[in-house]
N, C-alpha and C positions, 0 to 999 in steps of 0.2 A: 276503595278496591272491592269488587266481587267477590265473594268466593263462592261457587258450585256445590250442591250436595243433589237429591234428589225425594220427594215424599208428597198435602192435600187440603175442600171449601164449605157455606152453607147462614145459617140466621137462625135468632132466639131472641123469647122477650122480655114483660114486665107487666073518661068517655068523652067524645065530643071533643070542642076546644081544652077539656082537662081539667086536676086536683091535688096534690101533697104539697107538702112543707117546700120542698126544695125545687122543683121539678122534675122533668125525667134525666134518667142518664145517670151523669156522673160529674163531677169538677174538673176534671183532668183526665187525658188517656189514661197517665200512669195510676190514678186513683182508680180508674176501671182495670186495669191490671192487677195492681196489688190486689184490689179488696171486693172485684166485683165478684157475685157467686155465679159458679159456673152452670151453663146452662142445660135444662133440664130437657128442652124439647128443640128442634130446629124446623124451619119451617120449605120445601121444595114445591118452588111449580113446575107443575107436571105437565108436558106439550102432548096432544095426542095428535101427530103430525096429520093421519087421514080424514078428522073431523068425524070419525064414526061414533065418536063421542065426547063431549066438554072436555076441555083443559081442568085440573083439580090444583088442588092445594095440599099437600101431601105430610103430616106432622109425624118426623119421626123420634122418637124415646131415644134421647142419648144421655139415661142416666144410668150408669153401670150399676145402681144399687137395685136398680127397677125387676121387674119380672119380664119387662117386655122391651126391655135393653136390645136397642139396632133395629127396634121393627118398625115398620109403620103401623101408626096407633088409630088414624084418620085420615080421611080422604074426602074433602070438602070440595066439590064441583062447583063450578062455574055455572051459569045457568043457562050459554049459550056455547053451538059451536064455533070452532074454526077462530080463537081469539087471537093464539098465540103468546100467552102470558110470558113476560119479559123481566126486565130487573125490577126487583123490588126494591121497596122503603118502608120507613117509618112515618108516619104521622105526625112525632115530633121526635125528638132526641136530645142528648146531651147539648146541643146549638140552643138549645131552650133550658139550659139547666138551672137557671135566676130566675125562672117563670115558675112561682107555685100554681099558676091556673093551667100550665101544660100537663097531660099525661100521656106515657107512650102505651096508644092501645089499638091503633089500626094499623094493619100492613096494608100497605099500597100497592096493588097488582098492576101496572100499565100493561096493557095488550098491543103488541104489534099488526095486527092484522087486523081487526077490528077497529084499533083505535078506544075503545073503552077504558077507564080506570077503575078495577073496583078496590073497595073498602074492607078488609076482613077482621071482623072483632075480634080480638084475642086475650080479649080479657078472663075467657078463659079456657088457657097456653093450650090445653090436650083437646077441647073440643072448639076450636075457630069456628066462626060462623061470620056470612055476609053479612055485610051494615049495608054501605050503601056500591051503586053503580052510575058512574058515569059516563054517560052513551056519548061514544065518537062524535058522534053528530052535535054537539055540544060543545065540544073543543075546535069543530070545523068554523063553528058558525059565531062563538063568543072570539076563539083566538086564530081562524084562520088556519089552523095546524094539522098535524096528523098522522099516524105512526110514532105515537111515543113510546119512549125507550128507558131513560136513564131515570128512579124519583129520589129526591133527596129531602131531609125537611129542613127548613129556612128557619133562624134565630127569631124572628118575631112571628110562628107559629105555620105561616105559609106551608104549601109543599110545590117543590119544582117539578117539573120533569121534561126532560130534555124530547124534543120532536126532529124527526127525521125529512119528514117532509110535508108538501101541501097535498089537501084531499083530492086533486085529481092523480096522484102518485107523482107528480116531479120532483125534485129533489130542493131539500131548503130546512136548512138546521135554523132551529131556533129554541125557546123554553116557554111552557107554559105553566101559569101560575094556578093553583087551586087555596083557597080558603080555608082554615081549620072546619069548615063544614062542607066541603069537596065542593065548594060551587068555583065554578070556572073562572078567573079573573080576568085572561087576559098573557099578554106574551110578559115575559120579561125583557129581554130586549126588541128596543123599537128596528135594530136593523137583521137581516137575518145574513147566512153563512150559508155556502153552496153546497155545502151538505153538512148529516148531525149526526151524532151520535151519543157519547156521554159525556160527563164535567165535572169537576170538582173544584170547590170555591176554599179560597184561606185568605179569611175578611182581614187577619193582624198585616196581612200584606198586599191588601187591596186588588187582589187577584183572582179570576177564575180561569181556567184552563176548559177551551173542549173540544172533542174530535170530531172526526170525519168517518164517515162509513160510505155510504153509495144513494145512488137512485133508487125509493123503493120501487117505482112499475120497472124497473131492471133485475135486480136483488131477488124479486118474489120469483123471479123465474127461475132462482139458478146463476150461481156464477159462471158469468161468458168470460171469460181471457182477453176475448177481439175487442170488447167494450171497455174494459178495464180504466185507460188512460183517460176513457172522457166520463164514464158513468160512477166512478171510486173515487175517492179522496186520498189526501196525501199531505191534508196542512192541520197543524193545530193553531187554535184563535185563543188568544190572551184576553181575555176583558176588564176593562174598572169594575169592580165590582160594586162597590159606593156610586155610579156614577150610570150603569148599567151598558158602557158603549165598549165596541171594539178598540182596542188599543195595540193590536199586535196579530199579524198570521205567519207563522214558520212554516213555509213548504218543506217538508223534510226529504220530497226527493223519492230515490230510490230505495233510502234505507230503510224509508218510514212509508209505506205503501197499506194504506188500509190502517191509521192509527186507531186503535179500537179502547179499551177501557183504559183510562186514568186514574193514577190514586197520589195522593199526596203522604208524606208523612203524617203521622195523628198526631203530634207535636203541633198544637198551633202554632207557635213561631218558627216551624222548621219551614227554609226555602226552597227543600227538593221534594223532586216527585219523578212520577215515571209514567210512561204509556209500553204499551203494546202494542207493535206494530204485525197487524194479524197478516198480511199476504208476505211483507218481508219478510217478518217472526222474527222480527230483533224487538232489542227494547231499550227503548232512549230516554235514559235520564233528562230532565230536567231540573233547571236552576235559575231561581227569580234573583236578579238584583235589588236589592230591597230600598236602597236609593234611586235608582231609577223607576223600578216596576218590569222591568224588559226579561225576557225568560229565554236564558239558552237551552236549548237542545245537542246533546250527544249522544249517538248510540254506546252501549255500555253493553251489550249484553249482543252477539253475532252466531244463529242458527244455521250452519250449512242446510243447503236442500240437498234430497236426492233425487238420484237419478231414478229415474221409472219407466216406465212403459204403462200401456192402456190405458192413461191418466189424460188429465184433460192440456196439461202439459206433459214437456219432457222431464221436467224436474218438477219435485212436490217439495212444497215448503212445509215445515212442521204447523202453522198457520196456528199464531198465539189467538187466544179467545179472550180468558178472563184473567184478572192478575191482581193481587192482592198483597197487602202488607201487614204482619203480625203486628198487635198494639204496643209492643213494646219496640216497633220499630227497627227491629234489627234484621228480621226477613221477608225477603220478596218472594214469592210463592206466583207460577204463572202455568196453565193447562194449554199444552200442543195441542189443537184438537185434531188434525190428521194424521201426525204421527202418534197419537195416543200414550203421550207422555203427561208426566204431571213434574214441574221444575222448583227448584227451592236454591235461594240464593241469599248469601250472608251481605245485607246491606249497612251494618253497623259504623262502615267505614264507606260513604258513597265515593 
């Protein structure tokens, strides 16, 4: 069961392919709950929508004992315009916790418009500095890809990150892999999906989940309404994750129009998770069969739209963005971005 309240998102840290005793991270979510120290600095990329100047990287002091508690302490540019810096990652993380040669010390920038990925060293936390940069044109020409989105870092050191589409802009989800030393590998799956967006993998249940977003040469323009049905998505794709193939697509329909971020429990062996459905602005549980591998969908969570005027419809949807789940698993936390809401939901009982 649900239950409704209402309240808010952000990243914090910790060379190379890596060094300590244990690796990075943690043993468990709950082990990073109980006993992880709370973080000192968080890290924001910053869009400068008109290209009048770089996208940045923005560290703010969220250490209440600080003198400079809530400010931004630094401001690390990009060294080109017009990227459009997108979801971040790690380099490696707790999926690497058994690895004393992993350490977590680059944030992973993907750029939507560009296509770049850079590298930001943060080794050290208050003053980040560029490592390295991976030019578009690199990912077009090793993995055929383009527009990546979503980075995640992979158990045997990898980093993912989910692509939108191919470099001439038509629309064609896939992943591409990069090396603990950012060199390009190559896709992760050999088949692609008709459009992409983000994913999330839970190896104890052989599973990855991922979305759907749109055509980027459509998208960059501007949401049309009249194109919606043919240029948007509407399905999530299930894959072997051991096996690297598709094994399942739910069209979710009307309820699930524009399935945008996914997140699963941090429970490794939990079998639920949830999307956001950004043009519906519902948001549908999901549920793996763990003998089979099959994943249902239900919406769980139903945003009236309202009625409007001068809008590009009659009615505006709250239109979900991002969505998130506390480490201790008991809330869902998700940001309306046109209605300018921020939502918090008790999921302790899904």
């Amino acid at each position: 069961m649900l239950k409704n309240s209402n309240r808010s998102q952000a990243m914090s840290t910790t060379n190379g392919c890596c060094a300590t005793q244990c690796g990075p991270g943690y043993a468990t979510p709950l082990d990073a709950f109980r006993s992880g120290a709370r973080e000192k600095v968080i890290y924001v990329p910053c869009i400068v929508p008109d290209h009048s100047r770089p996208d940045y990287l923005a560290t703010v002091d969220v250490d209440p004992e600080s003198r400079t508690y809530s400010q931004v302490i630094h401001r690390l540019p990009m060294p080109y315009t017009g990227d459009e810096l997108h979801h971040s990652g790690w380099n490696a993380c707790s999926s690497c916790y058994n690895d004393p040669s992993k350490k977590r010390q680059f944030l992973i920038l993907p750029s939507l418009k560009s296509g770049r990925v850079y590298a930001v060293d943060v080794g050290q936390e208050r003053e980040p500095k560029l490592h390295k940069v991976v030019e578009g044109e690199e990912l077009s020409r090793v993995a055929g890809v383009a527009y990546p989105h979503s980075s995640h870092c992979l158990g045997n050191g990898d980093i993912m990150i989910s692509t939108m589409g191919a470099p001439d802009g038509k629309a064609k989800g896939n992943f591409v892999l990069l090396d603990c030393e950012l060199n390009v590998k190559g896709t992760w799956a050999q088949q692609d999906t008709a459009f992409g967006y983000d994913f999330w993998y839970q190896p104890a249940h052989n599973i990855m989940v991922s979305t759907e977003f749109g055509t980027p040469q459509e998208f960059m323009k501007g949401f049309n309404p009249a194109v919606a049905a043919s240029e948007y998505g509407s399905k999530l794709h299930v894959w072997n994750w051991r096996e690297r193939t598709l094994r399942q697509s739910i069209d979710l329909g009307q309820d699930g129009l524009i399935p945008l971020e996914t997140r699963f429990f941090h429970d490794p062996q939990s079998t639920i998770g949830f999307v956001g459905c950004a043009l519906s602005s519902n948001v549908v549980k999901l549920q793996v069969d763990p003998a089979s591998g099959a994943l249902a969908a239900d919406v769980v969570v139903r945003q009236p739209w309202l009625d409007v005027s001068g809008w590009a419809l009659p009615q505006m949807p709250a239109l979900i963005t991002d969505i998130l789940i506390s480490l201790d698993d008991k809330w869902l936390f998700f940001s309306n971005w046109l209605r300018g809401d921020l939502c918090m939901y008790d999921v302790s009982d899904p």
